[in-house]
Phi, psi and omega in degrees: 000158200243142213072006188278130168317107174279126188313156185267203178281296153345289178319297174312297182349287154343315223237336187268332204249280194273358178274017184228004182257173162226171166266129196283155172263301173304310188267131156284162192298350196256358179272355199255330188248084185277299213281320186274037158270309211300322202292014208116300199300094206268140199236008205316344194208066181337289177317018178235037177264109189282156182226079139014288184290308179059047200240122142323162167284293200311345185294290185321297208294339188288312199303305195296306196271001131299339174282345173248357202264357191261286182339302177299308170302333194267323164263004156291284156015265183286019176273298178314328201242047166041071181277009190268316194275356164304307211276165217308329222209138150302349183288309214292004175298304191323313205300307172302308158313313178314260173343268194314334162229030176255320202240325176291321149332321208249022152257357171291336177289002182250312191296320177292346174269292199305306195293331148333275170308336167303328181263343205268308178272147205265357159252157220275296170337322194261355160302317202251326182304325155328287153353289187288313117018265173283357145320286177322292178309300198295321153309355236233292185278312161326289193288342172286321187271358189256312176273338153310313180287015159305295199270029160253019158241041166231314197231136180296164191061027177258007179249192184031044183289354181266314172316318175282350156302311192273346186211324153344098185328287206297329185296352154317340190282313171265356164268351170292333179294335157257330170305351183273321168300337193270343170253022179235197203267197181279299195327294216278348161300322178284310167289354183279295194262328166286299173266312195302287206312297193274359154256325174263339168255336188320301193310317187297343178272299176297332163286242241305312173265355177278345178289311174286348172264345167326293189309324227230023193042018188253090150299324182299276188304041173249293176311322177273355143308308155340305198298313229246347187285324177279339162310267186326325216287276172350305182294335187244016188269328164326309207296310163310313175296317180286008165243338169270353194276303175312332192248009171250347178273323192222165173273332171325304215294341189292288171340280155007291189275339181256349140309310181274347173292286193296348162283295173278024154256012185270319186261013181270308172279000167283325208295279185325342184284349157315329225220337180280317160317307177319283174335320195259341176231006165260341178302077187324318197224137198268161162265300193199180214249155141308315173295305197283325169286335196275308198306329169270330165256066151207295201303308171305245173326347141274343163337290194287347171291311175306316190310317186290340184237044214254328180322310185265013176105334159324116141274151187330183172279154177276136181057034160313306157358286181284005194274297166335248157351317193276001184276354156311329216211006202254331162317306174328291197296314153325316204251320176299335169293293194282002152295335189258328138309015221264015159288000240185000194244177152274328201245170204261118139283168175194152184279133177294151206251181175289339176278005158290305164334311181281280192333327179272342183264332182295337205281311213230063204274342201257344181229331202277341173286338231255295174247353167266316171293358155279318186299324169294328188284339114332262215329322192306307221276328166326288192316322192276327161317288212120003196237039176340109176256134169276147178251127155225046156274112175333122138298173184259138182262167182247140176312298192259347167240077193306077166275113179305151175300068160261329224255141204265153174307140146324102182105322179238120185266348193247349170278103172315107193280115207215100149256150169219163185224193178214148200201102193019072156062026185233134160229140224223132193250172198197130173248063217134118212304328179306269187336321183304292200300335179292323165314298185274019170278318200202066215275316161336287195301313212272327191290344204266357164335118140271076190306082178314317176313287187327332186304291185311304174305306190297013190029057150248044189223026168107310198164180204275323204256143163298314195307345198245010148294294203280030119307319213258330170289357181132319178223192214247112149350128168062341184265275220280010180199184173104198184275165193290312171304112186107352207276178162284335189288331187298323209304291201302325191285308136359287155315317179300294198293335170276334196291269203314261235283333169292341167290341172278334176253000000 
């Protein structure tokens, strides 16, 4: 129309997003948003909900699909050009099993928790950055399973990862962790996964592996991190709007919001010890220390977050402290399970060589020589024996982030940390005052646990024997786990590696 104004950005937006939305007629509105009440979470003014981004769909759909036609050429790229025989190590294969069925399930597990909460919570703005959000996850898992499955037609235990996500012991750990978000209300899914994971933790997952991978040549998984970098930026700019828009609409909402701040970095950081192993022992060529990423993206940088968010009343996490200290002993205590389990894994464990040893003592000057590095040096020394040691007891599990009971007292590294509580008349063990409170908050939900050791004794796990569990998990007795040395993934990385120096010389 001629003389009309042209709407500004805001405006369009506006007018594209929360200008579609209504007030229901047939239905009342509490009857169409059943779900955002219940927690608690008090609302006066859906419309003082900020959107950063300000992104259309048609906007969204233009940036992702340039963003994937760039992604797809570079992994054509290394597939044609044997890009497997690129990276430092045939170990680093692991690293890549570790991910895909530790960590890419649970971004299909984000995509089905955003398209939830999205439909659930009742103002649009905040509806539709969900929306773009669970796209986003789902895409996510795509471009991870489209480039990893370059290298499952070289190296073993990379296939059938979603069975194994769903039935695996250790992998009991990150689906319990969202299924534990995915089973909580929209508030607090949005605070489990829009903030404690992707604002306060996201650096810790994601900086170590596209950084190792860097380090380590798989140029391919280095590009769907790229790819995947502006999405998060987005993912923590949610995270960050949904913890000041919840403590600025009501005074109520702070308890509320400072219970669950404090559950979920408790299970974020029992989560993250998956990701602390990697780092400090799979990684044929190291980036940095376990330690040294928590001090810098959490001690720093959630520090200075906390500080910030100090206006509305929000505190640090309970037992940030004890997160804090364990970042000392929790890669060790980790990499010392699946060495002794590593029958029982998909992936391949080895004993650190000396110069892995040293590396490890330069890093970790207050413990690891002090309680770890004798315990390799057994083994080491078992191992030259014939007398390779295996653990073949079930362990005893933690209820709620069932993490087996390895991990040690505050303070004392020679003490096993062992809480327990009784709950109608069943008593239920924690390997940790965190896990304990997270229990007796919500003791209904946590008894409902699928505990794999239990699993097994109760015969729903394939059989009585291991070759006929870990059948039933998926991959094959002696091939796809035991040690790296001697393996088909060693034989084959090998044979590459002889192949590149005769052609070099």
């Amino acid at each position: 129309m001629s003389g009309t104004k042209k709407l500004g950005l805001r405006q369009r937006y506006e007018h594209m997003t929360r200008g579609l939305d209504w007030e229901t007629t047939y239905q009342p509105m509490d009857k169409v948003f059943p779900y955002d009440q219940f927690e608690g979470i008090k609302i006066k003014d859906w419309s003082a909900w900020e959107d950063p981004f300000r992104l259309t769909m048609d906007s969204y759909w233009k940036f992702q699909a340039e963003k994937e036609r760039k992604l797809y050429a570079v992994l054509d790229s290394f597939a044609q050009n044997n890009g497997q025989t690129g990276i430092s190590d045939g170990r680093y294969a692991n690293v890549l099993k570790l991910f895909l069925t530790g960590i890419s399930p649970e971004e299909y597990q984000a995509h089905r928790g955003f398209a939830f909460t999205g439909r659930h919570l009742r103002g649009a703005g905040a509806r539709v950055a969900c929306q773009m959000q669970s796209i986003d996850e789902l895409r996510h898992i795509q471009t991870q399973i489209h480039t990893i499955s370059h290298f499952n037609k070289y190296f073993n235990g990379i296939h059938d990862f979603s069975k194994m996500h769903d039935r695996v012991w250790y992998l009991s750990v990150p689906k319990s962790f969202f299924d534990d978000a995915r089973t909580s209300g929209p508030f607090e899914f949005m605070i489990a996964i829009g903030f404690a994971f992707e604002y306060v933790l996201t650096n810790l997952l994601f900086v170590p592996f596209m950084s190792g991978a860097a380090y380590n040549g798989d140029m391919s998984t280095v590009t769907f991190g790229f790819s995947a970098q502006s999405d998060e930026s987005r993912h923590m700019t949610l995270g960050i709007e949904v913890i000041k828009f919840l403590l600025e609409q009501h005074p109520d909402n702070l308890p509320i919001v400072q219970k669950w701040v404090d559950k979920w970095f408790w299970r974020g950081h029992r989560l993250l010890g998956i990701v602390a192993m990697m780092m400090d022992y799979m990684l044929p060529k190291k980036v940095m220390s376990w330690k040294e990423a928590w001090d810098i993206y959490f001690v720093e940088a959630g520090g200075a977050l906390f500080q910030d968010l100090a206006r509305y009343g929000l505190k640090m996490p309970k037992y940030h402290e004890i997160a804090t200290a364990e970042a000392e002993h929790v890669s060790h205590q980790n990499w010392c399970t699946f060495y002794q389990y590593t029958h029982a894994a998909n992936f391949h464990t080895w004993l650190p060589d000396n110069e892995h040893l040293d590396w490890l003592s330069e890093k970790y000057p207050n413990t690891f020589d002090k309680y770890y590095r004798p315990r390799f040096e057994m083994w080491g020394q078992m191992a030259k024996e014939g007398k390779r040691f295996y653990n073949n007891a079930l362990v005893q599990l933690c209820q709620v982030c069932q993490i087996p009971m390895v991990y040690t007292e505050p303070g004392d590294p020679n003490t096993i940390c062992f809480r327990e509580t009784q709950f109608n008349g069943q008593r239920y063990h924690f390997c940790s005052d965190g896990c304990s409170d997270i229990f007796k908050n919500e003791p209904e939900k946590y008894v409902q646990a699928w505990l794999p050791v239990q699993q097994i004794f109760q015969g729903n796990c394939g059989g009585a024997t291991i070759p006929e569990v870990l059948d039933w998990y998926g991959y094959k007795f002696g091939e796809d786990n035991f040690d790296y040395v001697g393996s088909p993934d060693e034989k084959l990385w090998n044979e590459w590696h002889a192949d590149k120096i005769k052609a070099a010389s």
